[in-house]
C-alpha positions in Angstrom: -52.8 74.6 13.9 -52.2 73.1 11.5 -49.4 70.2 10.6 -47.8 67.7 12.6 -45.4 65.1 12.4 -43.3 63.3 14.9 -40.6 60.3 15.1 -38.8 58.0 18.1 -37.0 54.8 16.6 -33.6 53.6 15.2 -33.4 55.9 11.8 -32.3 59.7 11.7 -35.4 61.6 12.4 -34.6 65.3 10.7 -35.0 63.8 7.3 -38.2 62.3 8.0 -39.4 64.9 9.5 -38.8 67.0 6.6 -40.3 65.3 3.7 -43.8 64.5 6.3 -43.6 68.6 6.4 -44.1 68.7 3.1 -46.6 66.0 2.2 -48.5 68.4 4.9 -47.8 71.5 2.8 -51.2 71.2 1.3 -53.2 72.2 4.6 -51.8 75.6 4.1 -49.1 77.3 6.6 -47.1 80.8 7.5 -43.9 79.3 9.1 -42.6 76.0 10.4 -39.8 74.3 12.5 -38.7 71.1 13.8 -36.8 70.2 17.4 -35.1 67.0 17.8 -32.9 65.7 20.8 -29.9 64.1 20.2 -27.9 61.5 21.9 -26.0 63.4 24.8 -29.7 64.3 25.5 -29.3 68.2 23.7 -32.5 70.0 22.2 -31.8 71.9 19.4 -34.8 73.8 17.9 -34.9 75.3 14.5 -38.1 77.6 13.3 -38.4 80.0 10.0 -41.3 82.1 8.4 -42.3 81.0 5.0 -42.1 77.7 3.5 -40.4 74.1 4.3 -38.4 75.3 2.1 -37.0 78.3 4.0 -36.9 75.7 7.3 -34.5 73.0 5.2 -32.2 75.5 3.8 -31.5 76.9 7.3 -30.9 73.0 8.6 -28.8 72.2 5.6 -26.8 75.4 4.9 -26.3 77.3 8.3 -26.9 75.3 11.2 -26.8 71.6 10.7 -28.9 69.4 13.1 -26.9 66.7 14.8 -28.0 62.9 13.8 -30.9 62.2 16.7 -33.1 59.6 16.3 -36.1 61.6 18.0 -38.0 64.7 17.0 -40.9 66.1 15.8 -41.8 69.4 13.3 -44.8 71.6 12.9 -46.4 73.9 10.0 -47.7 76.7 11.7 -51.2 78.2 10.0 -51.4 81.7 12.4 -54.7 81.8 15.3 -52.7 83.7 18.4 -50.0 86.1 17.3 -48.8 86.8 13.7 -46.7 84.4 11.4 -43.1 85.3 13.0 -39.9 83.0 14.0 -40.5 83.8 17.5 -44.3 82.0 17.3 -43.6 79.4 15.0 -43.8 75.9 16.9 -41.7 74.0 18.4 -42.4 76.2 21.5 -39.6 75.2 24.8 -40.4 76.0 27.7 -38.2 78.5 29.5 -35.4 76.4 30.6 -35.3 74.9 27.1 -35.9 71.5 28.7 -39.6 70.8 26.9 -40.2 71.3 23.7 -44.0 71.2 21.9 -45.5 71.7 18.8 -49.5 71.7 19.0 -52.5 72.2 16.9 -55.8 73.5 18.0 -56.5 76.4 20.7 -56.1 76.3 24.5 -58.9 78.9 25.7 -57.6 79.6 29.1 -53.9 80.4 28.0 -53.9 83.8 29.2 -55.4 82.8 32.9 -52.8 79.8 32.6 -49.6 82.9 31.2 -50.4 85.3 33.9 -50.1 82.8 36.9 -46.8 81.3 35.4 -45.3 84.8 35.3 -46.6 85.3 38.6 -44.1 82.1 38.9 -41.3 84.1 37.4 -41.4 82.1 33.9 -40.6 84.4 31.1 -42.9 84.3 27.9 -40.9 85.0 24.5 -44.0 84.6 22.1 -47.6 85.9 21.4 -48.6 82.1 20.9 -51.5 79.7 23.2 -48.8 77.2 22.6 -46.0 79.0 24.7 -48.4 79.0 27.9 -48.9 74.9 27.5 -45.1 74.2 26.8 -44.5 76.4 30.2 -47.1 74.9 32.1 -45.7 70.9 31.6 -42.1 72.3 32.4 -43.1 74.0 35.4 -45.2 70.8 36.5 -42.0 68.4 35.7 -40.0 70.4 38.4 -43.1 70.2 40.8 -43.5 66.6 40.3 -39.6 65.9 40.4 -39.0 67.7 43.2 -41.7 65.6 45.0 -40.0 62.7 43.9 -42.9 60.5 44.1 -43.2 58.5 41.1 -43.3 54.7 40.9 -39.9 52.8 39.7 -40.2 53.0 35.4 -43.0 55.8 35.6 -41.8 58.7 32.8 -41.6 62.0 34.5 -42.5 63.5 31.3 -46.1 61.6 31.2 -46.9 62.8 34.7 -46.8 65.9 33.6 -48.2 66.0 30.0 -51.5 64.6 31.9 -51.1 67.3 35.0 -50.9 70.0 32.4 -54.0 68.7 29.9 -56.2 68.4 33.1 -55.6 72.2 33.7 -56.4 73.6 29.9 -59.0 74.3 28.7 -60.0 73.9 24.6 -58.6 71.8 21.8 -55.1 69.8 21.3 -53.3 67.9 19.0 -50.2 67.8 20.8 -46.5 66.1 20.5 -43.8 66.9 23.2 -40.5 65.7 23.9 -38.1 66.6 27.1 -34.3 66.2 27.2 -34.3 64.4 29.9 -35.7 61.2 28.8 -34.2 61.4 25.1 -35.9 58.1 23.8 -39.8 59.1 25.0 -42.1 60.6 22.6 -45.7 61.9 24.4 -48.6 62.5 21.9 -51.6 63.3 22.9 -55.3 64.8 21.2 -58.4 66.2 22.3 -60.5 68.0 19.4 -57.7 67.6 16.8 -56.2 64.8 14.9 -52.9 62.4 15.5 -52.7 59.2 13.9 -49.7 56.9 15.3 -48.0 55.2 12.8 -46.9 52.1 14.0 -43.4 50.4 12.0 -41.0 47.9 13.3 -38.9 49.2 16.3 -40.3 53.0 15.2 -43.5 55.3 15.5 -44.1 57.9 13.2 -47.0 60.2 14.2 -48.8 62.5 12.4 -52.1 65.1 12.0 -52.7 63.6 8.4 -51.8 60.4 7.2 -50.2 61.6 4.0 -47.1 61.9 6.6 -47.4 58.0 7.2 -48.2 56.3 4.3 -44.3 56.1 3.3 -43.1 54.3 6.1 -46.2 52.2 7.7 -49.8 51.4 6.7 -50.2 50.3 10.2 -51.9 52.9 12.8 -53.9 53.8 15.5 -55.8 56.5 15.8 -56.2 58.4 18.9 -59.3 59.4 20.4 -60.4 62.6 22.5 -58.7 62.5 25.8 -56.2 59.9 24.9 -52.3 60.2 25.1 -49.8 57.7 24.1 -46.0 57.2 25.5 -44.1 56.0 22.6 -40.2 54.7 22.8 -38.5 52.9 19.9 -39.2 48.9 21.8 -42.7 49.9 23.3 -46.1 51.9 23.3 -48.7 52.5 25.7 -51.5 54.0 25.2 -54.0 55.6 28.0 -55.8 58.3 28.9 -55.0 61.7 30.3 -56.5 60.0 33.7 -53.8 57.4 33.5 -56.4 54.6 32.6 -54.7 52.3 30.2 -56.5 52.1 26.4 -56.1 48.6 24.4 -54.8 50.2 21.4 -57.0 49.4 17.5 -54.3 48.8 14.9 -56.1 49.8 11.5 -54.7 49.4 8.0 -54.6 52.8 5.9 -56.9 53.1 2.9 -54.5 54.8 0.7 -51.4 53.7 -1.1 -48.5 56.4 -1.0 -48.9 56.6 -4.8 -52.5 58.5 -3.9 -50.7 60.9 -2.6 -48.5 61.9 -5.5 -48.6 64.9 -8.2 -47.9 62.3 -11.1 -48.1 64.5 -14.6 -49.9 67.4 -13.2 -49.0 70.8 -12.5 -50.7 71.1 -9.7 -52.8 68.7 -7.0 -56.1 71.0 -7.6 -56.1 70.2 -11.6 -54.9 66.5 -10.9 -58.1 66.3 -8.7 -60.6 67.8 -10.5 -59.7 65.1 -13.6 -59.9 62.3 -10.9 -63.2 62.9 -10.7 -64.3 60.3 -13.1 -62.6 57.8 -11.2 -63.5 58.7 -8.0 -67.4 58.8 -8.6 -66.7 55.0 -10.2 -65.5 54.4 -7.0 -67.8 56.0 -4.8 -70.4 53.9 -6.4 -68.9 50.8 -6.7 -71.1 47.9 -4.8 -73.8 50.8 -3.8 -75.8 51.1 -6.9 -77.1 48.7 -8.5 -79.5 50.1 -11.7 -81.0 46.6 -12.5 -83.1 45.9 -9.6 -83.2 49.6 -8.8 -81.5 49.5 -5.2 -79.2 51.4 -3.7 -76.9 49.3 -0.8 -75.1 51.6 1.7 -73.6 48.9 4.3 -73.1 52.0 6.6 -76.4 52.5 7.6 -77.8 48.9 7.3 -78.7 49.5 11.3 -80.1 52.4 10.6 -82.5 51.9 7.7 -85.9 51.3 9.7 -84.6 54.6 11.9 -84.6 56.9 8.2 -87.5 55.7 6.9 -89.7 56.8 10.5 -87.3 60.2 10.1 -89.5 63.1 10.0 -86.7 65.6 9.3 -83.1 65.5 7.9 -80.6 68.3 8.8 -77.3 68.4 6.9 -74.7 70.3 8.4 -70.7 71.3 7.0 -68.7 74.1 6.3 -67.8 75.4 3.0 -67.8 73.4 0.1 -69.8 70.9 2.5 -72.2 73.2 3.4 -72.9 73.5 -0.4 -73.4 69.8 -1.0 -75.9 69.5 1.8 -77.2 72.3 0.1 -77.6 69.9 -3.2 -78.9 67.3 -0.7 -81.5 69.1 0.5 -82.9 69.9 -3.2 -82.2 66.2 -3.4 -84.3 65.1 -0.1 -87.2 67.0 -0.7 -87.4 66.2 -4.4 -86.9 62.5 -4.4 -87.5 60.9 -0.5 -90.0 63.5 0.0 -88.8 64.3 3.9 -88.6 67.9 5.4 -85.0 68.7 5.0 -82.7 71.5 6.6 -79.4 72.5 5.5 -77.8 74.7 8.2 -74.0 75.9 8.5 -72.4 73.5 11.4 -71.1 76.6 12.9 -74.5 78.1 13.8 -76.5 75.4 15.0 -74.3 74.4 17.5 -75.0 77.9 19.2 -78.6 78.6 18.2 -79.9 76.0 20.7 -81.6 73.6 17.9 -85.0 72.3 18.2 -84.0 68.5 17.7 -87.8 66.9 17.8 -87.8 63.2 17.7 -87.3 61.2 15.0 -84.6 63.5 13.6 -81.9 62.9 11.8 -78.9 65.0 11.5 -76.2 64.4 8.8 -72.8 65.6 8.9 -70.7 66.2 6.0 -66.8 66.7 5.7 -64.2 65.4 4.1 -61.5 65.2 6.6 -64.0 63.9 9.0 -62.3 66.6 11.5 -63.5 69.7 10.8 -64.3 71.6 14.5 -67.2 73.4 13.6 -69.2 70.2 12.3 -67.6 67.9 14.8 -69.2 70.6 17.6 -72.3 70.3 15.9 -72.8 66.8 15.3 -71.9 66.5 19.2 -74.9 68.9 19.7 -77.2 66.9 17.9 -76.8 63.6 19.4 -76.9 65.0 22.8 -81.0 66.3 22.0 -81.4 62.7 20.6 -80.9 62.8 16.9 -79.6 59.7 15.1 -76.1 61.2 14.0 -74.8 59.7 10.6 -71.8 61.2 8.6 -70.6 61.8 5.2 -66.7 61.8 5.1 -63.8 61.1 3.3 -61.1 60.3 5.7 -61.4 56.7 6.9 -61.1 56.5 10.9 -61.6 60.1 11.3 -62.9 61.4 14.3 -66.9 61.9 13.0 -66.8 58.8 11.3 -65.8 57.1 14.5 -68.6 59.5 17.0 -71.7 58.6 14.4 -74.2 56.4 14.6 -73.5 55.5 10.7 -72.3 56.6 8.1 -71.3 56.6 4.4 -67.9 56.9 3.1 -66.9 58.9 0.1 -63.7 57.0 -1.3 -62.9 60.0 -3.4 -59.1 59.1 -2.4 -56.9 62.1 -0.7 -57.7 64.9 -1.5 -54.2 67.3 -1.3 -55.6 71.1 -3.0 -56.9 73.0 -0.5 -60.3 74.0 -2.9 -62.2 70.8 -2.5 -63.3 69.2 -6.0 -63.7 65.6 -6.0 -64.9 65.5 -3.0 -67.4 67.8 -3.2 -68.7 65.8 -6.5 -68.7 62.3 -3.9 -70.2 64.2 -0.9 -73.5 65.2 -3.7 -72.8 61.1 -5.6 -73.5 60.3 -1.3 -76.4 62.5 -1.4 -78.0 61.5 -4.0 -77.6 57.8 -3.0 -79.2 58.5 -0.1 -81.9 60.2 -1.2 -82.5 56.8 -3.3 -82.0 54.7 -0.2 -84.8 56.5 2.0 -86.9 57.5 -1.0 -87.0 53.7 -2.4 -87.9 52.5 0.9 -91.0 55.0 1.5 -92.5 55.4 -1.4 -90.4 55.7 -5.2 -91.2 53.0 -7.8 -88.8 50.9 -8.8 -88.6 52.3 -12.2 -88.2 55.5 -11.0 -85.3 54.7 -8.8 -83.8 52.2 -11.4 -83.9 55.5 -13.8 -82.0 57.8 -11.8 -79.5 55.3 -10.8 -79.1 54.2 -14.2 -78.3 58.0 -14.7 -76.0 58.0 -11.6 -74.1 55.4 -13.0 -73.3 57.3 -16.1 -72.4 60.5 -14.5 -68.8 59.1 -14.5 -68.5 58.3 -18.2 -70.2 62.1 -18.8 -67.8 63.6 -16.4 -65.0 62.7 -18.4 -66.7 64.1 -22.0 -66.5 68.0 -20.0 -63.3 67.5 -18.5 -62.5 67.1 -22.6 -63.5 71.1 -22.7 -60.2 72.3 -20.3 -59.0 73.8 -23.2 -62.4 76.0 -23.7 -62.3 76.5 -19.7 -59.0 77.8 -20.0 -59.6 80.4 -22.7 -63.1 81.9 -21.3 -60.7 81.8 -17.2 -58.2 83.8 -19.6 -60.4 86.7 -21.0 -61.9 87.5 -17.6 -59.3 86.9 -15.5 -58.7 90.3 -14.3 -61.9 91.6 -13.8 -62.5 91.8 -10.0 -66.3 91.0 -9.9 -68.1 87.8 -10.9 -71.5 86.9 -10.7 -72.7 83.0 -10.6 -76.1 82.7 -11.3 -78.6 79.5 -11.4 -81.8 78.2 -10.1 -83.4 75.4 -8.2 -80.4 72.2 -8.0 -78.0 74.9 -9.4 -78.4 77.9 -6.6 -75.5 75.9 -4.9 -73.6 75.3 -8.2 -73.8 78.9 -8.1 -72.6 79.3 -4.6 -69.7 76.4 -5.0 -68.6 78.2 -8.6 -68.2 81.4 -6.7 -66.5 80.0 -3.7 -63.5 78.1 -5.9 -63.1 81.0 -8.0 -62.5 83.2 -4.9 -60.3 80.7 -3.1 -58.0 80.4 -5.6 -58.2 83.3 -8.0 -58.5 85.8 -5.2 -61.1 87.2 -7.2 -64.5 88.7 -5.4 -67.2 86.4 -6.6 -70.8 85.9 -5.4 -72.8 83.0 -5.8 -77.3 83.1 -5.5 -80.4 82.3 -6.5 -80.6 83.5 -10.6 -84.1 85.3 -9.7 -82.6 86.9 -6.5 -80.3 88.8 -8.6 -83.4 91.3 -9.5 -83.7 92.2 -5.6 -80.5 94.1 -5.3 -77.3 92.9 -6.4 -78.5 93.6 -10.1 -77.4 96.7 -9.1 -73.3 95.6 -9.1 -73.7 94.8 -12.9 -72.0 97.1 -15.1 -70.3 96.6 -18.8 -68.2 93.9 -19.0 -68.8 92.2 -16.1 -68.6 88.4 -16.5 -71.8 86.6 -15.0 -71.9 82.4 -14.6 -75.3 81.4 -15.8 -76.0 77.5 -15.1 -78.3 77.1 -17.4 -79.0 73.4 -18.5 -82.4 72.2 -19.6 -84.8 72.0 -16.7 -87.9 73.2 -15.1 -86.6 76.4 -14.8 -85.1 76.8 -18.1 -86.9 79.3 -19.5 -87.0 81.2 -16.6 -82.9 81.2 -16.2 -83.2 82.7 -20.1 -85.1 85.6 -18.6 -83.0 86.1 -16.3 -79.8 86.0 -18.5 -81.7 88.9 -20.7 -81.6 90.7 -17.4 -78.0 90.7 -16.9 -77.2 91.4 -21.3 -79.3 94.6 -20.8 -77.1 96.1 -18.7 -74.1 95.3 -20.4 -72.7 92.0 -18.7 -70.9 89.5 -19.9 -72.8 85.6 -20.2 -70.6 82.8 -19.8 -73.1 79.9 -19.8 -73.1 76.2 -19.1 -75.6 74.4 -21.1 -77.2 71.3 -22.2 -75.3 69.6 -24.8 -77.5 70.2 -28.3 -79.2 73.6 -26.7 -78.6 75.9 -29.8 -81.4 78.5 -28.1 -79.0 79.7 -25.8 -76.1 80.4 -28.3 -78.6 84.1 -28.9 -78.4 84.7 -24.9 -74.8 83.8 -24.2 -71.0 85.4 -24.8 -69.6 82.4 -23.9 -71.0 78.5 -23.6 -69.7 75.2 -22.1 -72.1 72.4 -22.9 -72.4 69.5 -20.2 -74.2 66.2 -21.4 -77.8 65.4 -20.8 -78.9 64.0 -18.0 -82.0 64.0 -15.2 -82.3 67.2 -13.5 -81.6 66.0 -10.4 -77.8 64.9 -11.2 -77.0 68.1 -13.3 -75.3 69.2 -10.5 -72.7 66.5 -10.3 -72.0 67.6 -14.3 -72.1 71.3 -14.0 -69.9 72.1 -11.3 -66.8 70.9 -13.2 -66.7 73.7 -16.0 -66.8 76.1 -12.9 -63.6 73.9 -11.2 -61.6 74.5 -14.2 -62.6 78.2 -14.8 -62.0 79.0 -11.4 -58.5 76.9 -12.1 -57.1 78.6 -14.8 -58.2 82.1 -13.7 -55.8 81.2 -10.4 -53.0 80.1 -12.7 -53.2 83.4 -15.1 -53.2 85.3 -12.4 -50.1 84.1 -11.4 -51.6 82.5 -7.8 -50.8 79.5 -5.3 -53.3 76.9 -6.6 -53.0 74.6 -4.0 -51.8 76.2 -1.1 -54.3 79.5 -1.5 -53.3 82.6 1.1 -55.1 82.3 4.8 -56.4 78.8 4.0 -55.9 75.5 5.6 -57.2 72.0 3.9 -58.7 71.1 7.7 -60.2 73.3 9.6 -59.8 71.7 13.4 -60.0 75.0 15.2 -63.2 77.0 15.9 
């Protein structure tokens, strides 16, 4: 995996091609390349290690790319070989007739390279890829050889859908074939394309950052689909051949969503779009006043999740951490038994899925494998399947059986921030929605949605404490160890706090439970050692004070996020960012953002790639 973009039409495709690359740079990559065929119907393939960068200078400087008006390019993010110009994508098969570029995994590839070297086709890379490009090559000379096909049938299509029916695993694929200069086959099972649709032109893409400049018209492809595209015409199918009346949907976001504006980097612009993005999330879903919350995404659902005898919330990652928060948030305030489990273990652990369950998955692409796999689990033992996502017309929010959007906006770092503030704005919501509907007063939910709706206003009044942020990132920055500490609603403060700071920072980090720290890892603390204590006024409060005691006795450092006005905790603490007041059950939504811009600025003293972190991808579509 992990970025793809693709052009057939009446402009020159290389530069295109290019500048979708790098609105995909944020996914994260090792190498990338681009293949386009020109007019005299000649491939020419170009692939580097490094960055787009690298890729454009090579085009530009040493080997110019003739003027073709068809192509496609990849960003490579290494799964079978290592990050080398041999295994970068576009992959050819060994006649250099096909070319590919592909995201996802094909399972079976060593089976499929063993019997096509049994064929006598020679293999040049370590890559799944190589075996897939092979095998449609070495079914295009089958089929033309048999000479079979029906007058205007592409050879190419025949045998794009021979090959898919004989891999096994996941593919986001584009390919193109010499021979029929003007065709462009995409097709997807498991992993994203989105077909841009433009006047005489198709631009496709895995993201659709790589879009939004030249159409807001798409289509997005569904599991098993393909699509042939020429400049004049499109048809869409399966991989069986049956024909698929295409959707044409308009895309959410304007290209200007998609830009760094004033900011340094995407991460930092994010985390201060947080204000705007909860207004958003919110707007037309809470309404303080009559105390009710309106989510139009699971109006056919709403009888269904107030029978529910048990939620489970499944992600990955910074997901995983907000169902976390929505499981505090469950319990606490719809009182119903509530599970948070990571998607990449219940899919395998052979769930217990009793009726009347409800399983709720969270991600922001909307493609991430792992919870994709899982949510596919659920609703096949009979759970009603909603989904919490960012990406409109992603693949889970087109498989559930509701849903609830985040409109966050795009979201270009790799560490998730806004996102992960909508995904627990979401929860909370719908914590409100079943809670009102079962048993909360109406002053009770008219309180905390009152509070909800100022969240946005109180964001903005931390994100005034960068500067503070900055300083405390700045003293710590090169010790290696880092504790975050808190309890109840903050345990998975604790845990996201930790993960940004070693996503970004590359500094070791471990998030838990503030009392768990006693049982063992107490033991890590020496002099100096900075420890994150989220420690705002609660029912735990004076407990977390304990705790912190703990910690000064053997010599660590306390950086502490308080409760605006808490003078108690100046005696306990090294450092303090205050956070504004608010019910205990939205602190979360407030404290996290202190730990965003520590994590931050420790990343940027430390001299690292904020938004394109090493080993990282944005979406995670592979297993």
């Amino acid at each position: 995996m992990c970025g793809i973009v693709a052009y057939v039409g009446r402009k020159i495709a290389q530069p295109l091609l290019i500048e979708g690359l790098k609105r995909l740079e944020y996914r994260g990559y090792d190498s990338a390349g681009i293949a386009v065929i020109d007019e005299r119907g000649g491939l020419h393939v170009r692939r580097a290690v490094g960055r787009i960068s690298v890729l454009e200078e090579s085009i530009t400087e040493h080997e110019p790319l003739p003027g073709a008006k068809i192509g496609m390019a990849h960003t490579r993010w290494a799964t079978h070989g290592a990050p080398t110009e041999v295994n970068a994508h576009p992959h050819t098969d060994d006649v250099g007739r096909i070319a590919i570029v592909h995201n996802g995994i094909i399972e079976n590839y060593a089976a499929l390279k063993k019997l096509l070297e049994e064929k006598g086709h020679k293999f040049k890379s370590q890559t799944d890829t190589e075996a897939l490009a092979m095998l449609i090559g070495d079914l295009y000379e089958q089929i033309k050889f048999q000479n079979h096909l029906p007058a205007g049938t592409s050879l190419l299509q025949r045998a794009v859908q021979a090959a898919l029916h004989e891999v096994e695993g996941t593919y986001g694929i584009a390919v193109v074939c010499k021979d029929e200069p003007d065709t462009l086959i995409v097709a997807r099972k498991g992993s994203p394309l989105i077909i841009g649709v433009g006047d005489d032109e198709y631009v496709v893409a895995s993201d659709a950052s790589a879009i939004v400049e030249h159409t807001q018209q798409v289509i997005y492809l569904n599991d098993n689909e393909m699509a042939v595209l020429k400049p004049d015409t499109f048809r869409t199918m399966t991989i069986d051949d049956i024909d698929v009346s295409p959707v044409i949907s308009q895309l959410e976001n304007k290209l200007e969503a998609y830009e760094l504006g004033d900011y340094e980097h995407y991460m930092l612009k994010e985390i201060f779009e947080q204000p705007t993005a909860v207004r958003n999330c919110l707007r037309g879903r809470a309404e303080p006043r009559e105390g009710r919350i309106i989510l139009g995404g699971l109006a056919d659902n709403a009888r269904e999740l107030v029978k529910a005898k048990r939620f489970i919330l499944t992600g990955q990652g910074t997901a995983w951490h907000a169902g976390l928060v929505g499981d505090y948030l469950m319990e606490d305030l719809a009182k119903v038994v509530t599970e948070t489990t990571y998607a990449s273990e219940f899919r395998y652990r052979n769930p217990l899925i009793e009726e009347n369950t409800v399983v709720v998955a969270i991600s922001q692409s909307g493609e991430t494998a792992d919870t994709l796999a899982a949510l596919r689990e659920a609703k096949e033992k009979g759970a009603l399947a909603l989904g919490v996502v960012n990406v409109v017309g992603s693949t889970i929010a087109r498989e559930v059986d509701g849903g609830i959007y985040l409109h966050a906006g795009p979201e270009i770092g790799v560490a998730s921030t806004k996102a992960f503030t909508c995904q627990c704005v979401v929860l909370t919501m719908l914590s409100l929605f079943v809670g009102r509907r079962k048993f909360m007063s109406q002053q009770q939910c008219s309180e905390l949605i009152e509070g909800l709706c100022k969240i946005p206003d109180q964001i903005e009044q931390v994100l005034k404490q960068n500067d503070a942020c900055r300083d405390i990132a700045r003293h710590f920055c090169e010790r290696e160890n880092w504790l975050f500490l808190g309890r109840g609603y903050h345990y998975p403060v604790a845990l996201e706090g930790a993960l940004k700071l070693k996503e970004i920072s590359y500094i070791h980090a471990e998030g838990m439970p503030a009392a768990e720290m006693k049982h063992g890892p107490i033991a890590l603390i020496n002099d100096g050692m900075p420890v994150v204590f989220i420690a705002t006024q609660g029912t735990q409060y004076e407990k977390v004070i304990s705790n912190i005691e703990e910690v000064r006795a053997r010599g660590g450092k306390i950086i502490a996020v308080a409760t605006e006005g808490d003078k108690n905790i100046r005696r306990h603490s090294d450092h303090i960012i205050y956070v504004p007041d608010t019910l205990e059950p939205l602190q979360p939504l407030l404290s996290v953002v202190p730990l965003q811009l520590i994590a931050y600025h420790a990343a940027v003293a430390r001299g690292c790639n904020v938004d394109k972190p090493r080993n990282l991808a944005k979406s995670v579509t592979v297993e």
